[in-house]
N, C-alpha and C positions, 0 to 999 in steps of 0.2 A: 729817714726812718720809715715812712710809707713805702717806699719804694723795698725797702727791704721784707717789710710782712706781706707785700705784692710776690716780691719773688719765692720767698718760703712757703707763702700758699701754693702757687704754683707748681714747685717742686714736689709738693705733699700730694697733690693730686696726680701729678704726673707718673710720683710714686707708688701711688695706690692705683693708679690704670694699669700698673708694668706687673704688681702683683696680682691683680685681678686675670691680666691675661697669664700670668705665670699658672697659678690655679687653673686655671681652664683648658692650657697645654697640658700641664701635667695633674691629671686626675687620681690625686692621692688617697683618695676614698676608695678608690674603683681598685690601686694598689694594695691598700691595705685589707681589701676584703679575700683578691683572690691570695697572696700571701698568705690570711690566716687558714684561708682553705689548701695549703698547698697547688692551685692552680699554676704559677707557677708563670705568672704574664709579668716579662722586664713591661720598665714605665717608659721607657725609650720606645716599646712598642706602641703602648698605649699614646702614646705624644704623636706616631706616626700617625696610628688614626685618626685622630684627628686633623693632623695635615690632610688625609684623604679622604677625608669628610664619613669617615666611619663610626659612627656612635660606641664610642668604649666600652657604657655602659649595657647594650645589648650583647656587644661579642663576649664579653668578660662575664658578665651574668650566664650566659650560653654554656662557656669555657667550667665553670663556677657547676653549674646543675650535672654536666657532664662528668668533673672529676669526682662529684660526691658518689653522683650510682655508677663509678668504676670505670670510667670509660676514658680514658687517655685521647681528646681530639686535638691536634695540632691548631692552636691558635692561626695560623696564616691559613689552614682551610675554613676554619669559619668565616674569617674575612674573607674569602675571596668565593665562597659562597654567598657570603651579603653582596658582595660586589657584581655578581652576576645577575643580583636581583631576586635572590632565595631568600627563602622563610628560616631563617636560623634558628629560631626557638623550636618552632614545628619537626625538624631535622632532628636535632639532639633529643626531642621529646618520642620521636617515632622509633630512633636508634639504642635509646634508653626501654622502652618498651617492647623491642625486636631483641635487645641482649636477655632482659628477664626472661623471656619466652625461647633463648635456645634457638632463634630462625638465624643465626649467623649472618644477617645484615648490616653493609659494612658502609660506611660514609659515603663513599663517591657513587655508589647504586641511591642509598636515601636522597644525595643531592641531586643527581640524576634525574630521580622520579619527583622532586618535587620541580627543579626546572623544566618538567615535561608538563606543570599546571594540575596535577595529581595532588591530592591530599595524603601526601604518605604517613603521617600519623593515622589519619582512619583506613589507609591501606595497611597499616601494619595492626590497627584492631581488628579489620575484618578477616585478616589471616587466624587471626588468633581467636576470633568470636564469629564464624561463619553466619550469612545473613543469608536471609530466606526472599526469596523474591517470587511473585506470581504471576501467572501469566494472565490477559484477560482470557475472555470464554471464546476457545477456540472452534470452530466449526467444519466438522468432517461427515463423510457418508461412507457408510458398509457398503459393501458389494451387493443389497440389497435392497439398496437405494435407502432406507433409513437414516436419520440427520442425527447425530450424536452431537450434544454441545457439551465440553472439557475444559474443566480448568487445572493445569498443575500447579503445583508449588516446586521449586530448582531453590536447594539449598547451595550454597558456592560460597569460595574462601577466594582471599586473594592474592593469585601467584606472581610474588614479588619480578622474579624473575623476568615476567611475559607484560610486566606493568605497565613500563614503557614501549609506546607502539603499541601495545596490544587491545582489541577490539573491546567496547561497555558492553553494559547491561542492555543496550537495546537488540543486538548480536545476537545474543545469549538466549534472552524472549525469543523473536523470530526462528531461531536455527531449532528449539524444543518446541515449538508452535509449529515449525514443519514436520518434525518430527512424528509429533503425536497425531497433523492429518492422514501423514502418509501410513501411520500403526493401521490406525480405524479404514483408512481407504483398503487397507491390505485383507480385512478382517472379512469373511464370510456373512456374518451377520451380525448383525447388532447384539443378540444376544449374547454371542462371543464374548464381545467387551464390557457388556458390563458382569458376567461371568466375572472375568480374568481383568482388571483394570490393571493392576501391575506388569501384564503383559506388554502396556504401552512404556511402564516407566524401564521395565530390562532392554526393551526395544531401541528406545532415546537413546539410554547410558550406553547401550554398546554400539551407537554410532561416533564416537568420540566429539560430540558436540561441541567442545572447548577448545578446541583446537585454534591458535592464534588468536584468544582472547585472552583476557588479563585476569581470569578466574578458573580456579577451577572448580567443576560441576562433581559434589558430595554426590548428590543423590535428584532422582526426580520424582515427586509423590504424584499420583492424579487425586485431586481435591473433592471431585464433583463432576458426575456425568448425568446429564439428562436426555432423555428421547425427546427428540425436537420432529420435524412433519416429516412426513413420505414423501420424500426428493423425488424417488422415483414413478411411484402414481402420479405424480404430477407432472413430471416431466411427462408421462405416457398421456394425461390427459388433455396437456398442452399441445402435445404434439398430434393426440386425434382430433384436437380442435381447429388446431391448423390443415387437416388431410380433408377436414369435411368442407373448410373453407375451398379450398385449392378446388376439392369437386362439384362445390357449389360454383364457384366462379366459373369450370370447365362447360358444368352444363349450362349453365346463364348463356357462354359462347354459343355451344351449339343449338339452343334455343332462337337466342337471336340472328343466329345463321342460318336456323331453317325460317324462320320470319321474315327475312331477306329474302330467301329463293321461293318464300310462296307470293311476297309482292311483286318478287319479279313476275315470275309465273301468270299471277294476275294481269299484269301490264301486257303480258306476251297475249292473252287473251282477249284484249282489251285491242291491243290494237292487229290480232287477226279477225276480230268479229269487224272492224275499222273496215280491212279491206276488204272484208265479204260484201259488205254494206255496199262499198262502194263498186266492185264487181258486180252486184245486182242491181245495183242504181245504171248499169250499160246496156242489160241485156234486154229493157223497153227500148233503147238509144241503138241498139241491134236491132231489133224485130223490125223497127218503125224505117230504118235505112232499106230492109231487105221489102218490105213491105213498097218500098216508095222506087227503089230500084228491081223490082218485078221478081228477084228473087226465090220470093215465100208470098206464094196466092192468100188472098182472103182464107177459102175454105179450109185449107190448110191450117192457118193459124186458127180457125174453130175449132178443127179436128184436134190439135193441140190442149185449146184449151179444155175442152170436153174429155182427153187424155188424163190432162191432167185432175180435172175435178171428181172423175172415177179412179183416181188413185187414192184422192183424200178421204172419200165417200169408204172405200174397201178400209184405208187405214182406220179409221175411226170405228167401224166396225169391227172389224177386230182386236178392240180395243190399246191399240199404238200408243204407247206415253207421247208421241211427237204430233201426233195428229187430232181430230178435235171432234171427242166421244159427247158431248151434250146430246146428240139425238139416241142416245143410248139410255 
């Protein structure tokens, strides 16, 4: 008898594990929802998914939102968008929102752009709600050397199309940020621009800026332009300041190059007064030889020196800078 209500238990269990997975292969809830909706998913499918590990309840819900706002998407491409690793609710959400609005955006471009790591539901608002982006404070100079500092705003929508691959919002900044130096560099004066500031935004738009980015450029406003410093006085005052270095450092050269050739000069002086010195230090070491070898008599060297002393005597008198006036 025990042995009997051993084995009925166990059969009851065994039996309730076989329907528990029975339920769980086959997701009757999940059937009867899209059935009332007319979506229109056999449970043979729904059974598949889950052999392939695909949550019923997202595809079927997906399937489910899609046929209410009108959209007929084939159940095996939702799944095999899950399967790839796509955002399915995101899809149907972006495609439902792209049908309202008329942009004729069709599932394999939506999947598309969202396995490309795009948010194609706010791709597919920003097409339909253009968003505004600004630049920082861009910095250019007139032809008159005057500093203009600019800021614009670039209104842009975004082209479905060009989504995938195609260049962001940092692009887009940079390529109107060149834009608007090269407006003002072009400009005559600064007065010009802020005259005429729209002059820079017709400028921008007709360089086709957008070209191989994922947006396209509505319009470009200039926001704000302020007079920023004299680029040019300054460059000019920079640059006298460097011409008067360069001539100071030329003349420093040639100062201390004439300071060179007057030491030398001195040195040269220095030692021809050397060999004078030493010339007249021979001409006693003369006299005294000719004197001693019979040469040059006594009287002679009187007459000499008595020559000489009426030369000194006359120069002094005559007041000679080289001779020696005290008896004056």
């Amino acid at each position: 008898m025990v042995d009997m209500n051993i084995t009925l238990i166990v059969a009851g269990a065994l039996a309730l594990l076989a329907l528990l997975g029975i339920l769980y292969l086959v997701p009757v809830r999940l059937w009867i929802a899209a059935k009332a909706a007319n979506a229109g998913v056999n449970i043979l499918t729904m059974i598949a998914m889950r052999l392939r590990r695909v949550p019923p309840g997202e595809i079927v819900d997906a399937r489910i939102t899609a046929v209410k706002a009108g959209l007929d998407i084939p159940i095996d491409y939702l799944e095999s968008h899950y399967l790839a690793g796509g955002r399915v609710q995101a899809v149907v959400r972006a495609l439902i929102s792209a049908d309202k609005a008329n942009m004729g955006l069709d599932f394999q471009r939506a999947a598309a752009i969202d396995l490309a790591g795009r948010d194609v539901f706010q791709a597919v608002q920003m097409s339909v709600n253009p968003k505004v982006i600004e630049t920082p404070k861009v910095s250019a100079v007139a032809k008159d050397g005057i500093q203009l500092l600019a800021i614009a705003r670039i209104t842009v929508r975004t082209n479905l199309e060009r989504l995938v691959g195609g260049a962001g919002e940092p692009t887009v900044l940079a390529r109107v940020g060149e834009g608007v130096v090269s407006t003002i560099g072009s400009a005559q004066t600064y007065e010009q621009v802020l005259e005429n500031p729209d002059s820079i935004s017709k400028a921008v738009l007709s360089r086709g800026l957008d070209a191989g980015t994922a947006f396209e450029i509505l319009s470009v406003d200039i926001a704000d332009v302020d007079v920023g410093t004299n680029i040019g006085a300054k460059l000019q005052t920079e640059q006298a300041e460097a011409d008067k270095q360069v001539a100071q450092a030329r003349a420093e050269a040639r100062r201390a190059l004439a300071v060179a050739v007057e030491q030398e000069n001195v040195a040269k002086v220095a030692e021809m007064r050397a060999t004078l010195v030493a010339a007249e230090a021979e001409v006693p070491k003369a006299m005294a030889q000719a004197l001693i070898s019979g040469r040059l008599g006594v009287m002679d060297y009187y007459n000499m020196k008595n020559v000489i002393a009426d030369t000194d005597m006359r120069e002094s008198i005559g007041g000679n800078p080289g001779g020696n006036d005290q008896s004056s």
